[in-house]
N, C-alpha and C positions, 0 to 999 in steps of 0.2 A: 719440517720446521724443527729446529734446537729445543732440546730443553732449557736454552736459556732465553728464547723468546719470551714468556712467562714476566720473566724478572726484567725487562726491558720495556716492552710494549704493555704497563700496565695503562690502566683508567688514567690515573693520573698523567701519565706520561701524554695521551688522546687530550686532556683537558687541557694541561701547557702548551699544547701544539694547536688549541683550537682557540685561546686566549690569547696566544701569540699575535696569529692571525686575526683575529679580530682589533688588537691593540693596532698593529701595524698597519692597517688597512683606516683605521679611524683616521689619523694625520694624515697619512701617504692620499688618502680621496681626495684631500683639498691643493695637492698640488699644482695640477693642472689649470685650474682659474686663477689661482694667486698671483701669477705673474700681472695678468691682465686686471684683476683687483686692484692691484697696487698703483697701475697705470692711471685706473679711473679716479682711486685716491690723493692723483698730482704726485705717486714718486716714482715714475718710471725709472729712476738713473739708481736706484736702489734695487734692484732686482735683485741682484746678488746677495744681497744680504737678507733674504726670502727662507733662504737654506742654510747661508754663513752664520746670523742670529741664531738659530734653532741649534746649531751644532756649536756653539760656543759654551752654552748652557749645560749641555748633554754632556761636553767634554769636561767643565770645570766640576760638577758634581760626580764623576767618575768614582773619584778617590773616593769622597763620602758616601755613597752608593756601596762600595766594595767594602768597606767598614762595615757599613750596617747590617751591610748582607752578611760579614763573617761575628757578627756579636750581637744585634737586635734580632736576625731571623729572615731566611727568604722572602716569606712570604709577606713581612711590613712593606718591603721596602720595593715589590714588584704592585704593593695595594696604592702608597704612596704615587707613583709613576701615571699610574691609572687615574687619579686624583685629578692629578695637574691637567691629565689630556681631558679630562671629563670640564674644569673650569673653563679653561683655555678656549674648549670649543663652543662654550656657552656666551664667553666672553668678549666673542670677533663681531658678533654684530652689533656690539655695543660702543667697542672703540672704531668709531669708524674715521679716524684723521690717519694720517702717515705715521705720526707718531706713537700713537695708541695701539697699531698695528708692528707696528716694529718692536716694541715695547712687548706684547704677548707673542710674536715669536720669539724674543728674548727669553718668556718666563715657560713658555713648551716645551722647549729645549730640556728643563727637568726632566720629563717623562720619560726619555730615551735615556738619558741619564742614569736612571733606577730600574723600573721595569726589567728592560734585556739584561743589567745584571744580575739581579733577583733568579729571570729565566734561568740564564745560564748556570749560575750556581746550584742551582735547583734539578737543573738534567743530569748535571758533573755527579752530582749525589746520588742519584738513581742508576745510573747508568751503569753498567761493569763496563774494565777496559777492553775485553776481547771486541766489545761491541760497540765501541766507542762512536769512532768516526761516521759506520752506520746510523746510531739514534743521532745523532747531531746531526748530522746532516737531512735525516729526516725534521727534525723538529726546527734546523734553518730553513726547511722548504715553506714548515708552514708562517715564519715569518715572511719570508720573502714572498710569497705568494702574495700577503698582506700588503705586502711595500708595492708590489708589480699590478694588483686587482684594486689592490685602491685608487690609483690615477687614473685606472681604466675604468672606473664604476664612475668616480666624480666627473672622467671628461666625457662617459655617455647622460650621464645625469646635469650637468653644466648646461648641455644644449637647451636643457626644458625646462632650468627650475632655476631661480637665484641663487646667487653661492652663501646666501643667508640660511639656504634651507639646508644648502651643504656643510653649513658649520655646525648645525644642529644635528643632522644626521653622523657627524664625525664626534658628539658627545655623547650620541645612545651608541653608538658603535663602542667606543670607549669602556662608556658602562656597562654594557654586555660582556665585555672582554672579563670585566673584577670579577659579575657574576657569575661568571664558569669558573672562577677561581674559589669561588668562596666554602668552604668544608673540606678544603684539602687542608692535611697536615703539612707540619712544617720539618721539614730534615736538618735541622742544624740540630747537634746535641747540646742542649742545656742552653739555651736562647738568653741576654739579658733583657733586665726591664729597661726600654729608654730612658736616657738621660741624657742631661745637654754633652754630659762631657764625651759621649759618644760620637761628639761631631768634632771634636778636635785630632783633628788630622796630622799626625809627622810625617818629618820629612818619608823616614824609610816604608810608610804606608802609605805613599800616595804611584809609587811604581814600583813593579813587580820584574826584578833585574831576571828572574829565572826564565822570564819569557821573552826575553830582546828579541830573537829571530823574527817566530810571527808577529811581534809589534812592528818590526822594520818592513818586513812583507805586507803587512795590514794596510801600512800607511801609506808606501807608496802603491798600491795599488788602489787603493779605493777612494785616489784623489778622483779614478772618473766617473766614479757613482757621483761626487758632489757634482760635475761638470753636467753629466746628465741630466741629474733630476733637474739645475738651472737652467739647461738650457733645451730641454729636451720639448717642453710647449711651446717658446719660439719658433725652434728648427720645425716643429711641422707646420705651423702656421706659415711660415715660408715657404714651405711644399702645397699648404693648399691643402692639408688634411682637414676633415671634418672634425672627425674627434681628436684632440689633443693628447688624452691618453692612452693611442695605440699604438705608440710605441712600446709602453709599458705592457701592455695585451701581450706583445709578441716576445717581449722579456720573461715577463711569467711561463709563456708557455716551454718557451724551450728550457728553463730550470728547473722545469717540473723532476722530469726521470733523472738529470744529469747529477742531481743532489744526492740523490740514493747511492747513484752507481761510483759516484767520489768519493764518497763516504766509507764505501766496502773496499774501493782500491786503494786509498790511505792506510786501512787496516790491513789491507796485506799487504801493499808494497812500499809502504812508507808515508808521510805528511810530503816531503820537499818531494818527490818523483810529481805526484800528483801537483802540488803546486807550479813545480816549474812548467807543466803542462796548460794549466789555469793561467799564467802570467803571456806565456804566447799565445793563447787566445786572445787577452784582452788585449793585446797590442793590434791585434790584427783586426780586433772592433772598432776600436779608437780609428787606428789608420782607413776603415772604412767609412768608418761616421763624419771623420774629416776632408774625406772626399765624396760624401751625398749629395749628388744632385739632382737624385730622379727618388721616387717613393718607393718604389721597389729596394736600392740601396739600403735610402734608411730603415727601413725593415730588417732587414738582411744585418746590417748593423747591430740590432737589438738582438735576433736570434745570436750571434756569435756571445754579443757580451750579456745573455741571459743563463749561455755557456759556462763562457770564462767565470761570471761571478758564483753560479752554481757550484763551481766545482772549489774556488779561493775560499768562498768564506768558510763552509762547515770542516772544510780542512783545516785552518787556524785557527778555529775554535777549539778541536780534536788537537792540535797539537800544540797549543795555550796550555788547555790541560794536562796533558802528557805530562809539560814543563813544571806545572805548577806541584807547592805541596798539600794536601788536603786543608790543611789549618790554615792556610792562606788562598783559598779557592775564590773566596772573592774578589779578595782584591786583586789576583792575577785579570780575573774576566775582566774587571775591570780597566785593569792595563791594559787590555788588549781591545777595549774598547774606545780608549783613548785615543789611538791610534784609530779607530773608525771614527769618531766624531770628527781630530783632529783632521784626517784626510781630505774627509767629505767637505769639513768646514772649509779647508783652503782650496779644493776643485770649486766650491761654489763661490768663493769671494775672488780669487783669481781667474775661473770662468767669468764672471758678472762682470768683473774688470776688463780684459781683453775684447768682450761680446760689444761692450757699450754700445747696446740696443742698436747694434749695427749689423744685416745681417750677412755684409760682406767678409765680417771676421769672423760670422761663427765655426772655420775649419781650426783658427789657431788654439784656442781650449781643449781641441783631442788631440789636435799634434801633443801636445805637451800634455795631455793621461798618455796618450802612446809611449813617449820619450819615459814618465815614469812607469809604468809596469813592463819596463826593458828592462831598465835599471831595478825592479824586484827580481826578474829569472838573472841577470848577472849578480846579486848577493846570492841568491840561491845555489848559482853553479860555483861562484869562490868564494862565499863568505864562509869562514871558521864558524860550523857548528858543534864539533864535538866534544866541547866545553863545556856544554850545557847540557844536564843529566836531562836524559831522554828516553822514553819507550818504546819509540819509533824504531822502526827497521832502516836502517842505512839507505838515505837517496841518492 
């Protein structure tokens, strides 16, 4: 092992990536019921907007998150995030109309908002660049693990318990997440004190132009995470699964190793080599998940795109930062997260629309993630990048 393992793999760096995981696992458990929640709440024709709400929120607080995180401090504004999920999830069984519900995934949407910025700004500081892509990619596993074991916990947990009990359990989940957080320092140099004026945003700090590539890469790729997560409880209920969230099982697990080993191959052979590799995976998930019609398939489906997304995200996260410059670390992450809310937002509202709780259309929502993560490996292979100052090695 290096002597720069030391200075990467500290304590802290195990508590961000164990905080992660528990943050992302606390929302991600309630996905799997939500759908059928909402049914019994009289709005089934709203599904779509289950995951569309949540990421509309997520993406308008971007900018302000990325602010805060580059002038208030990491660590307010990943405590803040944690906040919203701890109310929110206190909050579900209380609003129990259509409205009341649409309404708090509207105000949850914060939490994704802040938090993953704060994260990321927080690894980009610790991390040296030789190692980059490697700790990122590890410390995306332990989110993503979160996003993949949490639909898996709540849809073996749904079978036995009310999803009252699962909303309470996605707010200690929540709160556990702050508590692993709490006695780390904060790595911004010379932090302000809050003030309102902090939240006044301009134009040229709400996007981060130095990192257009993985924004444009981000965003059409990760419209089929929003397609997924909406319509991913459906599709097995139509198969006739017991648990709802084993699709998610089988996503987690194949992400596991392929994060790591992305992560190291970004650092040696470049961000876009590896991406374009990441973007024909996910085409060829899509294109299988749009023609499942046995359980086997959709399985099979999920390992590819536990693949492909493994290998996409910790790569433009790694090459976000490459782009960005240290005094604007936040707000780029941020940028670059806009681009994953906005994605995810429009897979799920243009899923939900196309699906209309029909489950004879649900092939045409991955035709169209396929069609867009084409169209990311074609900017990849002719889109002009070498305009934008870069650390990367030539893909």
């Amino acid at each position: 092992m290096s002597s720069a393992t030391p200075q990467v793999y500290t304590l802290q760096f195990w508590l961000l990536c164990l905080s992660s995981f528990l943050f992302f696992a606390s929302f991600n458990m309630l996905i799997p019921e939500l759908p059928s929640y909402l049914t019994r709440l009289g709005g089934e024709e709203y599904k779509g907007l289950i995951i569309g709400l949540f990421a509309i929120t997520a993406c308008i607080s971007r900018p302000f998150s990325g602010k805060l995180a580059d002038t208030w401090g990491r660590m307010p504004v990943m405590y803040f995030g944690v906040l919203v999920c701890v109310v929110c999830g206190l909050l579900y069984p209380v609003f129990t109309t259509v409205f009341g519900f649409l309404l708090l995934r509207l105000l949850h949407g914060f939490s994704t908002g802040f938090t993953p910025t704060g994260n990321s700004a927080y690894i980009a500081d610790v991390v040296p660049l030789s190692r980059r892509g490697e700790a990122i990619g590890i410390f995306g596993l332990a989110g993503s693990l979160g996003m993949a074991a949490g639909p898996a916990l709540g849809g073996e947990l749904g079978k036995f318990m009310s999803i009252q009990y699962l909303f309470v359990g996605s707010a200690g989940l929540a709160l556990l997440s702050v508590l692993v957080l709490s006695g780390m320092r904060e790595t911004l140099p010379r932090p302000q004190r809050f003030s309102l004026r902090l939240l006044r945003v301009r134009r040229h700090e709400i996007f981060e132009p130095n990192v257009l590539p993985p924004f444009i890469v981000m965003l059409l790729n990760i419209f089929c995470f929003g397609a997924v997560l909406t319509l991913a409880p459906d599709f097995s209920e139509h198969l006739q699964m017991g648990n709802k969230g084993l699709f998610f099982t089988f996503f987690t697990v194949s992400s596991l190793g392929i994060r790591f080993l992305a992560g190291r191959a970004s650092d040696k052979y470049g961000r876009v080599r590896v991406l374009k590799v990441s973007s024909v995976i996910l085409v060829i998930s899509m294109v299988t998940l749009a023609t499942a019609t046995t359980k086997f398939q959709f399985l099979v489906a999920a390992i590819l795109f536990g693949v492909g997304s493994g290998m996409n995200s910790p790569t433009l996260y790694a090459w976000c930062i490459d782009l960005s410059h240290p005094q604007n670390r936040g707000r780029a992450m941020a940028t670059i997260y806009i681009a994953l809310e906005t994605g995810i937002g429009m897979g799920a509202f243009v899923s939900g629309w196309l699906y209309g709780n029909d489950a004879s259309t649900l092939p045409y929502p991955f035709w169209a993630a396929a069609g867009l993560c084409a169209l990311a490996f074609l900017y990849l292979v002719f889109g002009n990048h070498s305009k934008y100052r870069s650390l990367e090695k030539a893909g």
